[in-house]
C-alpha positions in Angstrom: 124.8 44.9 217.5 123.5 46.4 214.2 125.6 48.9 213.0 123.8 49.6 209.6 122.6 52.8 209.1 119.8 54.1 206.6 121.4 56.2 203.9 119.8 59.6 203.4 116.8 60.3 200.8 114.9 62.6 199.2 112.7 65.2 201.1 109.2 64.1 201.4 106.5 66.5 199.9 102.9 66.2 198.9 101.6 65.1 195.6 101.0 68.1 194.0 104.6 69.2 194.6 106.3 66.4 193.5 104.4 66.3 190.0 105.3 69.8 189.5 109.2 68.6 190.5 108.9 66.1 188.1 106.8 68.3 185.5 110.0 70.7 185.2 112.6 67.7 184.7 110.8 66.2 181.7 111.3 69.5 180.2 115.4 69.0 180.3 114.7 64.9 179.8 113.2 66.3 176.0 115.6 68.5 175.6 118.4 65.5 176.3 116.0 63.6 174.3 116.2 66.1 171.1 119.9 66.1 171.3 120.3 62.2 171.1 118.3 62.3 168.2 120.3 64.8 166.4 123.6 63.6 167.2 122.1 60.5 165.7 121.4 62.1 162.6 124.9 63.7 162.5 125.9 60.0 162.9 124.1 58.7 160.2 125.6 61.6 157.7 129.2 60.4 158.6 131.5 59.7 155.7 132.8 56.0 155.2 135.8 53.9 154.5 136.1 50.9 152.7 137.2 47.3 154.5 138.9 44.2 152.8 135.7 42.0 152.9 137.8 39.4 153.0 139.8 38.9 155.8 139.3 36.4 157.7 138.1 35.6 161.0 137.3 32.2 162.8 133.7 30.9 163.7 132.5 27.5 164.9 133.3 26.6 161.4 136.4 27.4 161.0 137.7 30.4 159.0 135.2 33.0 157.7 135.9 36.2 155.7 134.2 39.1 157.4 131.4 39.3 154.6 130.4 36.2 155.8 129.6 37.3 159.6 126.8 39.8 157.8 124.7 36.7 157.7 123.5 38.5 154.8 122.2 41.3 156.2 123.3 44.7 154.4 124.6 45.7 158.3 127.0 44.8 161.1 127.4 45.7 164.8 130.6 44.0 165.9 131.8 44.3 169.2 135.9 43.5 170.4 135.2 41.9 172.9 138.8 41.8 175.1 140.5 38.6 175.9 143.0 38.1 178.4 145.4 35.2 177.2 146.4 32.2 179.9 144.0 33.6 182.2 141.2 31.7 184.4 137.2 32.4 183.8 137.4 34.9 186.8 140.2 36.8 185.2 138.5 37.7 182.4 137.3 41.3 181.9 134.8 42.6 183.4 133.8 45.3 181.3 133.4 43.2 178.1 131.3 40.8 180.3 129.0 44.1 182.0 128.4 45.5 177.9 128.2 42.4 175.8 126.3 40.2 178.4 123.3 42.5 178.2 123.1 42.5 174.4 120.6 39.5 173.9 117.9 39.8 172.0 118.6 40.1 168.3 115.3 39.9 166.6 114.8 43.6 166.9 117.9 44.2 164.8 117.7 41.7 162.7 114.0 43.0 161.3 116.2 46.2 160.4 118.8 44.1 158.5 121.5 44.2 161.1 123.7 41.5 162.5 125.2 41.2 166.1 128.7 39.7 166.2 131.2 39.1 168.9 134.7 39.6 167.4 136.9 38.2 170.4 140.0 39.6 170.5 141.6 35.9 171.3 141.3 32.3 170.3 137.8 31.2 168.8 138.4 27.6 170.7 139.1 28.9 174.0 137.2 32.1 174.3 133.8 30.4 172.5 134.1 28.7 176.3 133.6 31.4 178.2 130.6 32.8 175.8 129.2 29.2 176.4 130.0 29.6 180.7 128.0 32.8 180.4 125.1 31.4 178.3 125.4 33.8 175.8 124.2 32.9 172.5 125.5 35.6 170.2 127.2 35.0 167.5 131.3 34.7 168.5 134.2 34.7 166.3 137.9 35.1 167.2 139.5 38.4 165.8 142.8 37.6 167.4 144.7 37.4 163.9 142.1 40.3 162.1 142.6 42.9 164.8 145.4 44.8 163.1 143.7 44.7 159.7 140.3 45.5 161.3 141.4 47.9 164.4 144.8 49.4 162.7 146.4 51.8 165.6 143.1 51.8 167.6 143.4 50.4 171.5 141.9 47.2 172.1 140.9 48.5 175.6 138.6 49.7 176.4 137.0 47.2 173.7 135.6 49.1 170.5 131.8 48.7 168.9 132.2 48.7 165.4 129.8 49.3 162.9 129.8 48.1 159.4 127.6 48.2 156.1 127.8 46.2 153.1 127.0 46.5 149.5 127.1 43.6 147.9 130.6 42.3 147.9 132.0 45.4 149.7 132.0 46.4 153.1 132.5 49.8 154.9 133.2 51.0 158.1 130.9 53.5 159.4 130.9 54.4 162.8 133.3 53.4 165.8 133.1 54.2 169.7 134.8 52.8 173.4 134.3 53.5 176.6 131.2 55.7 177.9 130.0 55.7 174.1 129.0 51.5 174.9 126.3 52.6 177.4 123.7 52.4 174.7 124.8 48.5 175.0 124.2 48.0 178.7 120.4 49.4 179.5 121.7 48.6 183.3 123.0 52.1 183.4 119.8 53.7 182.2 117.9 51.9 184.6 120.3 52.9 187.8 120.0 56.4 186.4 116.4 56.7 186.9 116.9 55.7 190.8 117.2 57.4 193.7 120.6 56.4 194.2 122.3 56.3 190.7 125.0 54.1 189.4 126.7 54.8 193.0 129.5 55.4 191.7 132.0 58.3 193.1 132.0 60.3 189.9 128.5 61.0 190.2 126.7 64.1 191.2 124.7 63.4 194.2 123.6 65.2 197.3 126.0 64.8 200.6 125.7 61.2 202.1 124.2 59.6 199.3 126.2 56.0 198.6 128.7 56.2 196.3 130.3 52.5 196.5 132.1 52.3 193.6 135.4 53.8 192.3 135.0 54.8 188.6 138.1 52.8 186.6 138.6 50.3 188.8 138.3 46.6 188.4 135.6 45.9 191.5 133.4 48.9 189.5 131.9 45.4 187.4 132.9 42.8 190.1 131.7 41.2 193.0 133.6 39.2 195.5 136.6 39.3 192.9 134.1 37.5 190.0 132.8 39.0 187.2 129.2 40.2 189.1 127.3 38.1 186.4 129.5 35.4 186.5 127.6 34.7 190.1 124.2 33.6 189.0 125.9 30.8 186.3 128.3 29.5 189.4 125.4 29.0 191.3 123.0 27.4 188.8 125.6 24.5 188.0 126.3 21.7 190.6 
């Protein structure tokens, strides 16, 4: 017997009304719109602190100091990515894997002179692996003996999004954020707020009956069946 059961949706109205529905929430989507961009510009007038240039991190070749992962670029977006030590591929963290899996096409930044990195918060041998299981192809290096220098008292979870400038052989930190402020990585969450149904998540403010699957910090809020959720299509593309 089939038990499923349609979830409720919105009313049903003509054309005209619906425009003029929609017509009044691109007024507050501008407004939103506005605000981004002059919190932005706050951003950009932020003071700035000076980082050793030279300590070092590890990369496929070994050793690099952290002027190095600029690729030469006058700017640096470098990401902490979390690393749970001893652990198996499906232990790893699922937030890292949502955020930095969906950061994948450099080119863009790279024509404004900034790098992407991956600073993983473990070993460059072992965690490069899992970047590798996930077909990633951003840059990775292992933070796991830089994170005090480069973090100080800051928590390593939820994992930080650093930004960085240079000038010539001197680098600055910038701009820092965690948490909520790494959406602007993961343009999933834009996309599921443009739905009918949202992120369904329970924190969400949606009429009575819509789904609301997911528990907001918990583990299964990025996981399916106890994986990872992308971790599901690279299991099933290998034999």
């Amino acid at each position: 017997m089939n038990t499923e059961t349609t979830p409720p949706a919105p009313s049903v109205v003509d054309h005209e009304t619906y425009l003029a529905e929609l017509d009044a929430l691109r007024v507050r989507e501008k407004a939103h719109t506005h605000e981004g961009d002059a919190i932005a510009a706050a951003r950009r007038r932020l003071p700035m602190v000076e980082v050793d240039p030279t300590i070092t991190l590890v990369g496929a070749d070994g050793p690099v100091p952290l002027l190095d992962v600029f690729e030469g670029r006058s700017q640096l977006i470098a990401y902490f990515h979390m690393w749970h030590t001893d652990q198996p591929v499906a232990e790893q963290c699922e937030g890292c894997t949502f955020f930095n899996g969906q950061v994948r096409e450099l080119s863009y930044l790279h024509s404004r002179g900034v790098t992407y990195a991956t600073l993983c918060q473990g070993p460059y041998d072992v965690s490069v692996g899992y970047r590798d299981f996930m077909d990633w192809d951003v840059p990775w290096y292992s933070a796991q003996d830089a994170a005090d220098a480069l973090l100080g008292d800051r928590p390593r979870s939820p994992a930080p999004l650093i930004c960085y400038l240079r000038q010539g052989g001197r680098v600055f930190e910038t701009f820092w954020t965690s948490g909520r402020g790494l959406e602007p990585m993961a343009p999933t969450y834009g996309l599921l707020d443009m739905t009918t149904y949202g992120r369904q998540e329970s924190w969400e403010d949606s009429p009575a009956g819509w789904p609301q699957r997911w528990q907001r910090r918990t583990r299964d809020i990025m996981r399916t069946d106890g994986r990872p959720t992308a971790q599901w299509s690279r299991l099933r593309s290998r034999p």
